[in-house]
C-alpha positions in Angstrom: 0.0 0.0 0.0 1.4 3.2 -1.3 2.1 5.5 2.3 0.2 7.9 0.3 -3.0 6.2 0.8 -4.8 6.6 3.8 -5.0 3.3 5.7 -8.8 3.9 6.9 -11.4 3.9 4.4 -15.0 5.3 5.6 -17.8 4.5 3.6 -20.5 6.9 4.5 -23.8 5.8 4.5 -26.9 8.3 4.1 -30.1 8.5 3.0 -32.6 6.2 3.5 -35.6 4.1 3.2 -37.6 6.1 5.9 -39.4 9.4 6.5 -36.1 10.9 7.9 -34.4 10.6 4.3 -33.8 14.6 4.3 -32.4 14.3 7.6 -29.7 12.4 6.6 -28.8 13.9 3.9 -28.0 17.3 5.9 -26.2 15.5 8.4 -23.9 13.8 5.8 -23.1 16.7 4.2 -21.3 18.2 7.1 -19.7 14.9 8.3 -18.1 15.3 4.6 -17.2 18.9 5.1 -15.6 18.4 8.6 -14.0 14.6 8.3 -9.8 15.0 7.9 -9.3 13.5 4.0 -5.7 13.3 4.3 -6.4 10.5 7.5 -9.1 8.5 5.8 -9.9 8.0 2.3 -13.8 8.4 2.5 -16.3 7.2 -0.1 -19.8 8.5 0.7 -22.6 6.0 -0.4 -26.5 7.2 -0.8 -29.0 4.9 -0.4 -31.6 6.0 -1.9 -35.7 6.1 -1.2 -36.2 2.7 -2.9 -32.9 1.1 -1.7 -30.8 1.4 -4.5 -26.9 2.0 -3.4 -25.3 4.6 -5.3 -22.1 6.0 -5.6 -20.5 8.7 -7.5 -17.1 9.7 -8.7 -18.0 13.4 -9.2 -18.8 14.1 -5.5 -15.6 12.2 -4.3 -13.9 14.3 -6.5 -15.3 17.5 -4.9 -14.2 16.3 -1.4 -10.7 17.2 -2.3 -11.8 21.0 -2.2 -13.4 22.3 0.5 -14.6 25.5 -2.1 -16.2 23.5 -4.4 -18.9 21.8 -2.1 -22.1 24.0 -1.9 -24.6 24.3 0.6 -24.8 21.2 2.9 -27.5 19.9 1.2 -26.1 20.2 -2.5 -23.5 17.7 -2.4 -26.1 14.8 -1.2 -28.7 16.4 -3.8 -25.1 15.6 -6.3 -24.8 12.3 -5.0 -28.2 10.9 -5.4 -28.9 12.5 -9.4 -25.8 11.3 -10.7 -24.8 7.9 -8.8 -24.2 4.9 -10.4 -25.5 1.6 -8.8 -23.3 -0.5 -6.2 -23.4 -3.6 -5.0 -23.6 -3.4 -1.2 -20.9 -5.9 -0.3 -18.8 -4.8 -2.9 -19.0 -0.8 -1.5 -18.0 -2.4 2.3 -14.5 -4.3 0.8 -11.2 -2.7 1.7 -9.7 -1.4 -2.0 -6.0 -2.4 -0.8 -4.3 -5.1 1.5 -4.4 -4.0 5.3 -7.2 -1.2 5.3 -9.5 -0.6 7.8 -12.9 -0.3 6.5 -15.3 1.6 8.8 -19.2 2.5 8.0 -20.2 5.9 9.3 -24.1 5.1 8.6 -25.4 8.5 9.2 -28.8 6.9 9.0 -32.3 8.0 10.6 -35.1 6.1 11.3 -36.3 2.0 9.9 -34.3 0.4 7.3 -31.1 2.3 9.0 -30.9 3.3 12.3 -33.4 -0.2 13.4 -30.5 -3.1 13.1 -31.7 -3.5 9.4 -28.5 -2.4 8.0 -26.6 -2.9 11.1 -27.1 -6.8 10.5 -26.1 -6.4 6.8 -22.3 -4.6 8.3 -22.2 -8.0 10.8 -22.7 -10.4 7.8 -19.8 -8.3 5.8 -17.7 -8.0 8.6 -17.0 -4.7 8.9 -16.3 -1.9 11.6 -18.8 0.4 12.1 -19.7 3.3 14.2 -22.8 3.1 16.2 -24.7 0.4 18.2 -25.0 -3.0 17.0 -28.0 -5.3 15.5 -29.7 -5.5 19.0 -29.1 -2.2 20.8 -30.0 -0.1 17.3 -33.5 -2.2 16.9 -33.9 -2.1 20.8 -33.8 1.4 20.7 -35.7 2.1 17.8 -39.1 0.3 18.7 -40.4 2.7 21.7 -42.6 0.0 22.9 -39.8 -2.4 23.7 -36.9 0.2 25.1 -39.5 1.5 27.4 -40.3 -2.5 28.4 -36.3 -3.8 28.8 -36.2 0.8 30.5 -38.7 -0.2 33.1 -37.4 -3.9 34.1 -33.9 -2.2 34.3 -35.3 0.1 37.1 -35.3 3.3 34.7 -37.8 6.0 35.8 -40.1 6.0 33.1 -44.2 7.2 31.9 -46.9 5.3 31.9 -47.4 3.9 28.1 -50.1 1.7 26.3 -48.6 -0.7 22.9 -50.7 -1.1 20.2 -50.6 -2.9 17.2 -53.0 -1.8 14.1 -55.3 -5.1 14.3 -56.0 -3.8 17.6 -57.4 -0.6 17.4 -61.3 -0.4 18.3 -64.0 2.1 19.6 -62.7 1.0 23.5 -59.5 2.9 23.0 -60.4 5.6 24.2 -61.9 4.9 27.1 -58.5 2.6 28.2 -56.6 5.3 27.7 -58.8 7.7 29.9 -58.7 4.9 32.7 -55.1 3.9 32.5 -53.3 7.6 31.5 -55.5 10.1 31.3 -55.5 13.4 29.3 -54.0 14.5 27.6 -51.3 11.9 25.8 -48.7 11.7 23.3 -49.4 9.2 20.2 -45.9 7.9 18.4 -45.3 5.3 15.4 -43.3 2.9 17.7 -40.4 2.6 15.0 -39.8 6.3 13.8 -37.7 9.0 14.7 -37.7 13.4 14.4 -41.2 13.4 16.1 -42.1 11.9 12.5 -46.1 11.1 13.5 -45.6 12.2 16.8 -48.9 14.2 18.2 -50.6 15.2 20.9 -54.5 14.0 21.8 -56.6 15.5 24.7 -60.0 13.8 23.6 -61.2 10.7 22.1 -62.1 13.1 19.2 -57.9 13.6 18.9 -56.9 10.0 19.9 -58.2 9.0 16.4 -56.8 11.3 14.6 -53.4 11.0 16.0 -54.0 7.4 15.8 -55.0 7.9 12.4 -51.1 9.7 11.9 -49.2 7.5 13.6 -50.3 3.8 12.0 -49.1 5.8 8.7 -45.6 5.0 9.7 -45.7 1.5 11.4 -48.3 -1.0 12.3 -47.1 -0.8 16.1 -47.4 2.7 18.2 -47.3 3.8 21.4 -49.7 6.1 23.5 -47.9 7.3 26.5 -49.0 9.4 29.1 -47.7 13.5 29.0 -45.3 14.8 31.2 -45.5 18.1 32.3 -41.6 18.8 32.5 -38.7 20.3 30.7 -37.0 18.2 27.3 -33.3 17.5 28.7 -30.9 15.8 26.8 -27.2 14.4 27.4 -25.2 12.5 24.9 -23.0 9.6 26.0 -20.1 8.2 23.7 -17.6 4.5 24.7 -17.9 1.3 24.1 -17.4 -0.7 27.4 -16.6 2.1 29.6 -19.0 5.3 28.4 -18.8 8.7 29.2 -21.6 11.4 30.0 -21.4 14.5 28.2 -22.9 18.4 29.7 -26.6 18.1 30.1 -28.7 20.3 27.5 -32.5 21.7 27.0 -34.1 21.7 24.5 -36.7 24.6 25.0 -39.7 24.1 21.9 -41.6 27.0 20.6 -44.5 24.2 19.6 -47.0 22.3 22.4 -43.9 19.5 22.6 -40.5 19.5 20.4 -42.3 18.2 16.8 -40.7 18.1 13.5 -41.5 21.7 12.6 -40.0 23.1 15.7 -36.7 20.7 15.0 -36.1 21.1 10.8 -38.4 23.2 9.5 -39.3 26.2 11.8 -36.2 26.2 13.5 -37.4 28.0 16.3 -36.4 26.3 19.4 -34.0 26.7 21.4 -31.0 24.5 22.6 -29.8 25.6 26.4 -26.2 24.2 27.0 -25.5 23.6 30.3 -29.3 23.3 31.0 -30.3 25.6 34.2 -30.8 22.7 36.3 -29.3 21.8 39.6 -25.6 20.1 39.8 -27.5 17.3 41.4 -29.7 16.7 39.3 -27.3 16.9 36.0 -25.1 14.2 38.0 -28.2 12.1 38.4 -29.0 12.5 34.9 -25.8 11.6 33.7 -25.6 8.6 35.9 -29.1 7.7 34.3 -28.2 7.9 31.3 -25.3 5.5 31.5 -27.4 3.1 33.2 -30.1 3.7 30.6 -26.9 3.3 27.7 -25.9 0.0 28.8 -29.3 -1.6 30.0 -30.3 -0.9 26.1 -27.2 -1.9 24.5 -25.7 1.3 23.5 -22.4 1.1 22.0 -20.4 3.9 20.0 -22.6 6.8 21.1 -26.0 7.7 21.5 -28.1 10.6 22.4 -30.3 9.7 25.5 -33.5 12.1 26.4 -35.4 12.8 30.0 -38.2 14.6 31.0 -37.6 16.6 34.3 -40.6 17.6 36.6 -39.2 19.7 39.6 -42.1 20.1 41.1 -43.4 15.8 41.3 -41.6 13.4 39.3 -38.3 14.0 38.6 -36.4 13.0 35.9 -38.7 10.5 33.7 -36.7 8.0 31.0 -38.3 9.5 27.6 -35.7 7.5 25.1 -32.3 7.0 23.6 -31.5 8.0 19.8 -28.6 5.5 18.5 -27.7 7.9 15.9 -29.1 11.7 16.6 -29.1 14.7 14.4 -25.4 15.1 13.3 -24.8 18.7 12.1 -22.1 21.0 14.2 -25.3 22.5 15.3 -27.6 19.5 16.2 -27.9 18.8 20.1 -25.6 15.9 20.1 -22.7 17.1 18.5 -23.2 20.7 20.4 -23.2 19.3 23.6 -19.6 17.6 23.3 -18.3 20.7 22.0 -19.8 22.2 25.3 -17.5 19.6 27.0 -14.4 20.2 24.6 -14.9 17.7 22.4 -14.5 19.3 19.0 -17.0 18.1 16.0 -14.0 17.1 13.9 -12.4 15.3 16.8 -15.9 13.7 17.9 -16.0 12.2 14.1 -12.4 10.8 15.3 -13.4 9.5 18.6 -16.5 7.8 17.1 -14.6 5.9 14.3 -11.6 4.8 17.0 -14.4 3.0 18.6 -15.9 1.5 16.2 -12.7 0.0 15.0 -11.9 -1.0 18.8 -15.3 -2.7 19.0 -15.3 -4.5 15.9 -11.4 -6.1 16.9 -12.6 -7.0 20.0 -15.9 -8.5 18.9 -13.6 -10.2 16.7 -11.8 -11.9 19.3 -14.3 -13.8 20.7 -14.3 -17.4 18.5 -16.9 -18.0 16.2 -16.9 -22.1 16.9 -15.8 -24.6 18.8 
């Protein structure tokens, strides 16, 4: 290998077979913009709406110069119009002997962020950054993380599962009896509030009912917390670290998809105003919460916090959060000095450390 050559080779995965396709594509764009070329020789790979995997030499090209990459959603927008199909396995080989291959999958949502893909880097036995097959689909089905969340000890609301079938006229009045008004109503497997609303009335229930089985045949009706959104992102694989503690402060009746990507309107609070305590609580909840479900790599992990009753309630953990410089996750590292280019750094060490020691362990007898 020529000592040119960078002996790391990222493929970066984005896009998406789910409703948070535009997500991804704005995060990728500023993981390309910030990752150091001359350490790792990266090959950004879209997958698009329908699943096709698509590459393209032009936008590789246009990684050498920093000048020549538009506005952070133009060079996905490049990507996807003038790619050329791939074959999956083929896009994860190493293109010399001895290179490290690690998959950034900057993912969102099913078919991404839900072990779906994560199983397909298992099988192809490559390095990548992130949780693994069980902690990413663990983590992505509300219905379950809250079920292994509460037998872990985890602090968290009162919730009702539902699959489509099961849906009938007495909905309603179970929801009245076990949570009361009003409630939240989410697609169990879907992330960036995607389907997420709020219902005070049977009147509402159905409607946001009606929303939420548009995304998956499973959702979740959970109880509302009247409390303030805090979030704190952990990162390690065997021995993880707590970031700052943040608040997120919505403009909206709870943080929804407007408020997050379209509106742009609330307002991220790093340090949140909280009590040392309580942030060292938090924290320590949120490792607890990071192992119990799996986590490896990093994760974003999100609390409600009622000062006046409850506390801080479990809300759920993101396996692979917004990623620009100016998303939560990343922002709250750089609040504890952890730079966005040296967070991208961090994250692919680990994954490289995980997948060698994973690989240690014998695969038969």
């Amino acid at each position: 290998m020529a000592s040119s050559e960078p002996s790391i080779r990222i493929v970066l995965l984005f896009g998406g077979q789910s409703a948070e396709h535009e997500i991804s594509r704005i995060s990728a764009a500023h993981v390309l913009r910030a990752i150091d070329r001359s350490r790792y020789q990266v090959d950004p790979i879209a997958i698009s709406t329908t699943g096709q995997w698509l590459r393209s030499d032009s936008t590789v090209e246009a990684l050498a110069s920093a000048d020549r990459i538009g506005s952070s959603s133009e060079l996905p927008d490049r990507l996807e119009s003038d790619g050329t199909s791939v074959d999956p396995l083929e896009a994860l080989a190493a293109t010399s002997t001895n290179q490290n291959v690690v998959v950034l999958p900057i993912l969102h949502g099913p078919r991404g962020e839900d072990g779906t893909v994560q199983g397909l880097l298992e099988v192809a036995n490559v390095a990548y950054v992130g949780c693994g097959v069980l902690g990413s689909a663990l983590n992505m089905d509300k219905a379950m993380s809250k079920v292994v969340a509460s037998a872990a000890g985890l602090p968290v609301a009162k919730w009702i599962t539902l699959r489509d079938n099961e849906i009938s006229d007495s909905i309603a009045q179970r929801v009245q009896s076990e949570l009361g008004w009003p409630v939240f109503v989410k697609p169990a497997n879907m992330g960036s509030s995607v389907g997420i609303s709020r219902a005070t009335d049977a009147a509402s229930l159905d409607q946001a009912i009606a929303l939420a089985t548009q995304f998956d045949e499973y959702i979740v009706v959970e109880e509302a917390i009247a409390g303030r959104e805090l979030e704190v992102g952990v990162i390690g694989y065997g021995n993880p670290t707590a970031s700052v503690v943040g608040e997120i402060v919505p403009t909206h009746d709870f943080y929804d998809f407007e408020d997050k990507y379209l509106e742009g309107a609330a307002t991220m609070v790093i340090p949140a105003a909280i009590p040392d305590e309580v942030a060292q609580q938090m924290r320590a909840l949120a490792l607890d919460a990071y192992t119990a479900l799996r986590c490896d790599g990093l994760a974003r992990v999100d609390f409600f916090y009622d000062a006046e009753g409850r506390g801080l309630v479990f809300n759920e953990i993101n396996t692979m959060p917004g990623f620009t410089p100016y998303s939560m996750f990343p922002s709250l590292w750089a609040a504890a000095g952890l730079t966005y280019e040296a967070l991208i750094d961090e994250l692919i060490r680990l994954a490289i450390e995980r997948n060698e020691h994973r690989r240690s362990h014998l695969r038969q007898r």
